[in-house]
N, C-alpha and C positions, 0 to 999 in steps of 0.2 A: 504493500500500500504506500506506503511511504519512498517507493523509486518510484512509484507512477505521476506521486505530485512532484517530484525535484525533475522529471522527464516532463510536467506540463510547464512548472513554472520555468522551466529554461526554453521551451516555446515562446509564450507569452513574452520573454526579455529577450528574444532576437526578432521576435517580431514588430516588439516596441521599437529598439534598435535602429530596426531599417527605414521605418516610419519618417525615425530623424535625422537619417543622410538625402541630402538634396542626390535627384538624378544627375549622373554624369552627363555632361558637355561638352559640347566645343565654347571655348574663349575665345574671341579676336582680338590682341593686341593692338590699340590705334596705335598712331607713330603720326609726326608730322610728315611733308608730301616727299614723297623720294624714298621713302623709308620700306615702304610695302606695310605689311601686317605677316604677323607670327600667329598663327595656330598652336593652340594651348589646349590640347586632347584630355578627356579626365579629369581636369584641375579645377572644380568649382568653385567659387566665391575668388577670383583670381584678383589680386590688386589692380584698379583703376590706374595708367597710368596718366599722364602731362595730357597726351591728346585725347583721351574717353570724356578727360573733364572738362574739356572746352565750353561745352553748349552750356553745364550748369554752373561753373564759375568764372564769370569775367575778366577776374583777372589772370588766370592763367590763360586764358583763351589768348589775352594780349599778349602775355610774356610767349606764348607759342605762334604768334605770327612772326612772318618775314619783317626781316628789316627794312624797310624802307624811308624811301624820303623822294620829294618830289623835284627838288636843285640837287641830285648826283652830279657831280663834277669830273676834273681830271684831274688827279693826286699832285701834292706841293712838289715830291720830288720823289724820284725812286726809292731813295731811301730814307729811314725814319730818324729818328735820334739825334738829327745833324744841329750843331749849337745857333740858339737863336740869338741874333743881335739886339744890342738892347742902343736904348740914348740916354744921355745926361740931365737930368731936368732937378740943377738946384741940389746935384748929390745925390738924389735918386737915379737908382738905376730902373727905365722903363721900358717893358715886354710887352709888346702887344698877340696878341691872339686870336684867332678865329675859330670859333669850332663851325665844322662845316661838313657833309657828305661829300665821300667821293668812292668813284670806284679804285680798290684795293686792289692791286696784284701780289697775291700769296705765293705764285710760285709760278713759271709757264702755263699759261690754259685754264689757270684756275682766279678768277676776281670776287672779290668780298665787295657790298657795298658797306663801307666802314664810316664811323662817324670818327672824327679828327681833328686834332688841334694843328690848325694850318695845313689841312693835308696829305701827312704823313703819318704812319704807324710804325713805329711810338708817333707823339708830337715832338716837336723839338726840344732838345734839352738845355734847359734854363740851368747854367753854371755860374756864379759868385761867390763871393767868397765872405767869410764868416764877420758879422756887423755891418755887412753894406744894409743899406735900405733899399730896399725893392719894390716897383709897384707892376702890378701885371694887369693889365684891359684887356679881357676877353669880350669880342662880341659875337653874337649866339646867333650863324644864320642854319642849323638845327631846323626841323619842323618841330621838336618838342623840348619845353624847360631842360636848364642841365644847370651846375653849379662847380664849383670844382675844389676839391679836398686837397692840402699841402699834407701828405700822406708820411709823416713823422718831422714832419718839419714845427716846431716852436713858433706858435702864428696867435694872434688875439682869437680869445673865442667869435667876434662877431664876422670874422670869416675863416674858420677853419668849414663851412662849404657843406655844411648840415641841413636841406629845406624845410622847412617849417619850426627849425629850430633855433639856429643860429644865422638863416638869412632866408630869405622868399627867393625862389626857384628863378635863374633869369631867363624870361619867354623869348623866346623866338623874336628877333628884330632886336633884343637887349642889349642893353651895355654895361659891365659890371668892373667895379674896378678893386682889385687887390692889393693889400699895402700891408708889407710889413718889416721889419728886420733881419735879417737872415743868421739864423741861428736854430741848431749848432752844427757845427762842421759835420760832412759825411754824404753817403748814398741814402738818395729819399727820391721820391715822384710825386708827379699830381694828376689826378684825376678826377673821373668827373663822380659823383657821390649823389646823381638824380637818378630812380631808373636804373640801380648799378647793375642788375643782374644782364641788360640788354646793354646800356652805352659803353659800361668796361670793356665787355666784351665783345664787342662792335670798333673800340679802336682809342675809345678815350681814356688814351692815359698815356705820361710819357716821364723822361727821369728830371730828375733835380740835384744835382750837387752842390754841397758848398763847401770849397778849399776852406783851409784852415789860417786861420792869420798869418802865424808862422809858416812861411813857406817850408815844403818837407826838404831834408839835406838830401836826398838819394831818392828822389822820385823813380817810379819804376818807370821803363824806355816805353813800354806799354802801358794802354791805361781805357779798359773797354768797359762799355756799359750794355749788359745784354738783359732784356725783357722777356718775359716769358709768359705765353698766351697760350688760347686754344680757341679754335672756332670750330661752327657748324653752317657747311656749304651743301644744300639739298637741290636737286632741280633746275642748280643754277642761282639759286635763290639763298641768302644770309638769315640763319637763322641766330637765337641766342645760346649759345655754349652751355651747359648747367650740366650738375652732376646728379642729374635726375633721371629715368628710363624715358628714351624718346627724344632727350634734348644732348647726348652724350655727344662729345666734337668729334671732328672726323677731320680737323687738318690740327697743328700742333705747328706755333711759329715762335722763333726769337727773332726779337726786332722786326715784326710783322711778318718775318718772310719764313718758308717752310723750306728745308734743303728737297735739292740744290741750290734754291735760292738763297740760302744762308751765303754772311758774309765769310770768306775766307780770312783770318787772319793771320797774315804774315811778318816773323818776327826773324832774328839773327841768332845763333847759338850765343847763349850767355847771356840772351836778354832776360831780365826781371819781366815779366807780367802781371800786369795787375786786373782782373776782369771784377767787375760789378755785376752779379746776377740779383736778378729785381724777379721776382714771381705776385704777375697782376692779374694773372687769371683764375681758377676755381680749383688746380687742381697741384696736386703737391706732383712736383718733381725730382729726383733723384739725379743730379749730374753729375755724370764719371767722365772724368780725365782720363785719357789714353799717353801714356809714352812717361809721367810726371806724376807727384807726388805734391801738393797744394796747403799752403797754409793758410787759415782763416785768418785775417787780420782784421779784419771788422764786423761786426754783428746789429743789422739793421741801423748802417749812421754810426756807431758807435763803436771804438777801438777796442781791439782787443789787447791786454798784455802782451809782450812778448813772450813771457814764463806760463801764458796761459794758450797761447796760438797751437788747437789742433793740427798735426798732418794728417791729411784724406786724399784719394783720389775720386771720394762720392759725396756728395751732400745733398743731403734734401733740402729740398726750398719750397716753402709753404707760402699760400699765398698772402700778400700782406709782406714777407717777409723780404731781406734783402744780406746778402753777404760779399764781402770783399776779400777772393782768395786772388795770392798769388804766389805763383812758380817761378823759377830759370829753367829757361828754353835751354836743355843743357846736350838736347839730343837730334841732329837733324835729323826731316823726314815730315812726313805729314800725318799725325795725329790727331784722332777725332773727339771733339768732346760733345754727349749727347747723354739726353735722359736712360735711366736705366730699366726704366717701366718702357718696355720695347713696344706696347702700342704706342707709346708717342711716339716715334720713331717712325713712322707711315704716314702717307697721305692715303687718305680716303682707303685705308685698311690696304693700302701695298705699298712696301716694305723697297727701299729705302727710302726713307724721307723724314719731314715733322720736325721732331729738336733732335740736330744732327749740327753739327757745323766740322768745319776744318782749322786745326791750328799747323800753320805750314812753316817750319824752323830752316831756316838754310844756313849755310856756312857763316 
């Protein structure tokens, strides 16, 4: 009697059981356009992701359109980072700026429409030196508000470039003017802090240095400033970069450009190097030296001891972050320095390309 109820009541709880598993399905993965869709067999209740939710929240919907802008232009110059000229006005030193669309060339065959400071990706790099006064006029011909953040640089609160908090967003046709002291010495950038998750990664952003009073005794013969990004090109079409499902990049550039189009840097046996790696995009990097052994001398702006200066041939660079390693070129030949998470290392998933460059050592 008593197996016939433990033989019902185990009926009864697998039939309960089944009750409460939903029927198996097919999932469709959206993905913005170029992407296709992924079939998800058996997996019920599958996470939503970036593009499912378009229709019912807004603003994902925006962060998942293309980039556009209606004045796309033709880029300041081929290359990005190049130093901008300033004038004298009374001891201030003054930079003017534009932010502006244009079409970006990432690499042969492949164009971004990027938003830019004067043009180029990076924008130009604003170099002074530590206690000058500085004032920077950006005007915004943008089809949408932008602001722009001195991204560790020592600035008054009412423009370190926060909207709605430390300053009102400047619309499209604006003129905004930036003033402040430069300090402290080191590697910093600016960017734009409207929209970050779309204008960062669209092009707005480029470096800042400020020499130090003391000129250094034994400056290095070298002295590079590299940027580090990631985009998403679908269709032909700019999308925004994120490290979300749907939105993940597919080209990976320093100083805008993706190898080959990296620049070549060419140095003499015995040369000091000094490289400034600046990471302003979403995702952490890993860059290994080939051929050299690197010491950290600086950590975001800030010296490092000598008694305390790491050797690495790899460092992660997270984003936000900034490091000042440098080598002796003490071996000729051409050696590559490139992330070590080997999808960045591709263009549009083939192999080689992204964050790759050459450091080329001769006699």
């Amino acid at each position: 009697m008593l197996m016939k109820r433990l033989n019902f009541l185990s009926v009864i709880l697998a039939l309960t059981l089944a009750a409460c598993v939903p029927a198996a399905s097919t999932t469709m993965i959206q993905t913005p356009p170029g992407n296709g869709s992924m079939p998800m067999n058996n997996q019920p209740n599958a996470t939503a992701t970036p593009g499912s939710m378009m229709s019912s929240n807004p603003e994902a919907a925006h962060m998942m359109q293309p980039i556009t802008a209606p004045n796309v232009g033709a880029p300041g110059a081929d290359q990005g980072g190049q130093p901008l000229d300033f004038r004298l006005e009374d001891g201030v030193k003054v930079f003017e700026l534009t932010a502006q669309a244009v079409k970006w060339k990432l690499m042969d065959g492949v164009e971004a429409t990027a938003y830019t400071y004067n043009g180029t990706v990076p924008g130009p790099l604003i170099r002074v030196t530590e206690s000058d006064r500085v004032r920077v006029i950006i005007k915004n011909e943008l089809p949408v508000p932008t602001t722009i953040h001195w991204h560790g640089v020592e600035v008054p609160n009412a423009i370190d470039g926060v909207p709605g908090m430390t300053q009102e967003p400047i619309q499209p046709g604006e003129t905004f003017t930036y003033e402040f002291t430069a300090k402290p010495a080191g590697t910093f950038m600016y960017h734009s802090h409207y929209d970050g998750d779309i204008q960062v990664g669209a092009g707005l952003y480029a470096p800042f240095i400020i020499d130090p009073r003391e000129p250094e005794s034994n400056p290095p013969v070298v002295d590079k400033t590299l940027m580090i990004s990631e985009w998403r090109i679908s269709g032909g079409r700019t999308y925004a970069a994120m490290p979300m499902s749907g939105s993940e990049p597919n080209f990976f550039t320093i100083n805008g450009k993706a190898f080959p189009s990296t620049e070549t840097i060419t140095v003499k046996k015995g040369d000091v190097v000094r490289l400034r790696l600046i990471a302003i995009g979403q995702f952490i990097h890993p860059m290994h030296l080939h051929g050299f052994s690197f010491k950290i001398v600086a950590t975001d702006g800030h010296p490092v001891p000598e008694i305390a200066q790491l050797t690495k041939d790899t460092i992660s660079v997270a984003p936000g972050e900034r490091y000042d390693i440098e080598f002796v070129a003490s071996e000729p030949g051409q050696w590559m320095l490139h992330c070590h998470i080997l999808h960045h290392t591709t263009n549009d998933n083939v192999e080689p390309g992204g964050l790759m460059m050459v450091i080329n050592v001769t006699e």
